[in-house]
Each structure stands twice: as C-alpha cells, then as structure tokens.
N, C-alpha and C positions, 0 to 999 in steps of 0.2 A: 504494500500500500504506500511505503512512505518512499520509494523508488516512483510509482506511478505520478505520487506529486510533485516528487522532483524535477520527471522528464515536463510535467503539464507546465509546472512554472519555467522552464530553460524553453521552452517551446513560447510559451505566451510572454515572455522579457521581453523581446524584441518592440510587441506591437506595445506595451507599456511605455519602453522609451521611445516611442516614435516622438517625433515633432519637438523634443525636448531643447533641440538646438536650431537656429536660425543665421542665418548670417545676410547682410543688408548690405545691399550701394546704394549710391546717389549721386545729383549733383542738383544748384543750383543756384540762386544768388544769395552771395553772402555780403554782411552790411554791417557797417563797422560805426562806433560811434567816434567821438570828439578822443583823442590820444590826449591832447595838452590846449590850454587856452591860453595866450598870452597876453594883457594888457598893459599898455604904454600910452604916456601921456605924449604928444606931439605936439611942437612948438607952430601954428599957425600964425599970417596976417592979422586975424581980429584976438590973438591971444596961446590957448592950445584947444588942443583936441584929445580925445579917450579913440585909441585905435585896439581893438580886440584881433589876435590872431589866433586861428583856430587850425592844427592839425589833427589829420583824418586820412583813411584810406577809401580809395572809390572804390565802391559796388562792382563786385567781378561773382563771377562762378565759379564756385569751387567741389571737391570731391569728398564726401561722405561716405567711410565704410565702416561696419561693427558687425560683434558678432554679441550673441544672445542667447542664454542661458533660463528656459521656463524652468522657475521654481513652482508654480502651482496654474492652475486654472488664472489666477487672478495675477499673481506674481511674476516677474521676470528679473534677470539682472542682465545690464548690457555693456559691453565694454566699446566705445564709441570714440575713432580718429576720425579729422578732417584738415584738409589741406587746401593752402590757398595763397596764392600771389597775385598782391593789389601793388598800384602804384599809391605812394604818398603824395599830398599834396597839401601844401599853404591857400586858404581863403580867410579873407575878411570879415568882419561884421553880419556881411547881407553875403549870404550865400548864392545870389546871383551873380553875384561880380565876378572877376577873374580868379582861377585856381593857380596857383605855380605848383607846377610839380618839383616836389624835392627829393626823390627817390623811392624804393621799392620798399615794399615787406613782406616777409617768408610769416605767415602764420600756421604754425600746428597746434591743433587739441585735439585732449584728449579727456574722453571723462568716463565715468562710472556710475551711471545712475539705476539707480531702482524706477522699474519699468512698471505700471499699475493700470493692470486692463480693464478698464470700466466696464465692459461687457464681453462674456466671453464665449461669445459664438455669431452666428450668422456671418453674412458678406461682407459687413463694412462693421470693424471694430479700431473702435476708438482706445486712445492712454493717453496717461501722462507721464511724467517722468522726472527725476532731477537727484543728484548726486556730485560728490568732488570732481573738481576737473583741473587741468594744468592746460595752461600755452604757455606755448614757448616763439617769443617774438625776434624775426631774425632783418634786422634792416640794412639797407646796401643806400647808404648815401652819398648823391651826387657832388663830385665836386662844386660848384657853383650853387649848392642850396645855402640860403640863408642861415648865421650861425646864430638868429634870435630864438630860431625854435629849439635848438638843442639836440639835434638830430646824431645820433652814434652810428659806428657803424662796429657792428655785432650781432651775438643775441643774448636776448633777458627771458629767464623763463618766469612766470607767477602763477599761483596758486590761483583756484576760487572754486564757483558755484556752477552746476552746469542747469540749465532748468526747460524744458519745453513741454511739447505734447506732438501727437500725429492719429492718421487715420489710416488703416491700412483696407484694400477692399482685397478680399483672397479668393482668389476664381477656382482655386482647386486646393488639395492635404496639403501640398507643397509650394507653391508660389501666391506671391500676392504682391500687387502695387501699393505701395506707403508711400505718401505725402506726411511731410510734419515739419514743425518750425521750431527751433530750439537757441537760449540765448548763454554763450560762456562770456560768466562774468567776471574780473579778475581784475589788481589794482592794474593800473599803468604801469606798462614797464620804461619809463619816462622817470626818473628822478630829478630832484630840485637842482642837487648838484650840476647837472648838464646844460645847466643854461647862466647866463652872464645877470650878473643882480642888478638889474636892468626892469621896472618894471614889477608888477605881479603876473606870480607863478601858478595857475588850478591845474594838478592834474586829478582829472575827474575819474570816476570807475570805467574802466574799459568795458565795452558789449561786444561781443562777436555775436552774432545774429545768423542763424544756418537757415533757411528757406530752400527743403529738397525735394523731392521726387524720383522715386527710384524702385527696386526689387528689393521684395524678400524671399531667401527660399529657405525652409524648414527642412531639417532630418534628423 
C-alpha cells in the first residue's frame, strides 16, 4: 500500500508543480524624473533674476526581464532587471524652452518585490507588487557640458523602493500578454559635493518609471 502511494505521488508531483515558475520580457517607455535642481540668482538690466536649472533624462524604451516564483494561488515572488540608455539633458524653468544635452546615462534595476494576485483565475488577472530595489547609475559626460550641474563621469549605485502593479491576459496554461507600470525609487545618485557653492542645491528622490508590455511564459 504505502509503495502504491509512493509511485501515485512521484506520478502526480509533476502536475502539482506545474506553473510554479514564470519568466517575463518586455519593453517600453521609461520616464525618469528631475536628477538635481539648481537655482541661481542672475544679475539682470532692471536688477536680478531667480534662474532654476533642472536635470533629467528623456523618455526612451527600455528592456524588462524577471523571473517569478508562485508561492501560492495569491502569492508570488519576482526577481525583476531592466535596462536603459537615455541621453541627459539641461532645461530651464519652462520646460518648453530649449534642452542642452549634457551627456548619457546607463541605468540598471533591479528589484524584488512580493507579487499579490488580486484575483486568481480567469483571462485577465490583475496585481500589484512592491519590494527593495537597487540602480545603479552609470553616466558618460560630454566634454562641453556645463560644470553648474555637477555632472560625473562614472557610476553610483543607490538603494530604494520598487513599487507598481500590471495586468496580464493569459490565452492558454503557459503564455500570457502582461502590461504593467512600475516606479524605482531611490535617492539621487547626485551628491552636494559635485557641484560648485554657487547657488542652491535640491536633489530630489529619483523615479525610474517602467511603462511595459511584453510575454509571460509559465513552467
């Protein structure tokens, strides 16, 4: 008897762990907020002026992959990189105006969020998610960029928050289309020191903002 349930469970394991793991791509725009803000008073004709300079990176597409781990019906854990190269740029006050570009940045993250399925079944299943996360900011600055913003050339890695949600709709046991939007948060990797005391210095919390679309496939 206790041979017959041995073979029935080494028989029936397989279909128990099915789906237990997942693994995702994607890609799509990624959106970076204000890196450093700098304000200077300028000496004008009728007196001075308050000039605010604001670095940032433009909006590019980048690459999302992880892979995923169901702990239960409800639970998951994901281990999630993504990669991306933006140009940097200097704008003023009014973000209409002219941008100067002042060089590149290599951004990688990476995070670990607990994955929590709001519902868990049918065609289109929803979550959310959020867990620690690291970048690591890699910049290549141009000779000729201006040296008020403090621009290095290196990289800095920092800690933070990673946080989103997404939707996935799953057409069959093993693949499914996910959309989701998720935001790493982390201080600036911008320090006081890098800049000439000249001025006030904010550096504000850094956002990477992932907006993707992509595959998953389960086994």
């Amino acid at each position: 008897m206790k041979k017959c349930l041995l073979a029935l469970f080494l028989l029936s394991s397989p279909s128990l762990l099915a789906q237990d793991w997942s693994i995702g791509v994607g890609s799509g725009a990624f959106v970076f907020g204000d890196f450093v803000r700098r304000t200077m008073q300028q000496g004008t004709e009728e007196g001075s002026a308050t000039q605010t300079l604001k670095l940032s990176a433009e909006t590019r597409a980048g690459l999302l992959v992880d892979i995923e781990r169901r702990l239960s019906d409800r639970f998951a854990l994901r281990a999630e990189g993504t990669v991306i190269r933006s140009p940097l740029s200097i704008k003023g006050s009014d973000d209409d105006g002219l941008a100067l570009e002042a060089g590149d940045i290599d951004v990688a993250t990476f995070s670990l969020p607990l994955v929590i399925y709001i519902n868990r079944g049918g065609s289109l299943r929803f979550h959310i998610r959020g867990g620690p996360a690291y970048a690591a900011y890699r910049i290549h600055r141009r000779q000729n960029a201006p040296a008020t913003l403090g621009l290095f050339d290196g990289t800095r890695g920092e800690y933070g928050l990673a946080l989103g949600g997404g939707v996935a709709w799953q057409w069959n046991d093993n693949f499914a289309i996910e959309g989701g939007i998720s935001d790493v948060s982390t201080e600036s990797p911008f320090e006081e020191d890098d800049f000439p005391r000249i001025g006030a210095v904010d550096l504000p919390r850094t956002h990477n903002v992932h907006t993707t679309i992509g595959l998953r496939y389960s086994f």
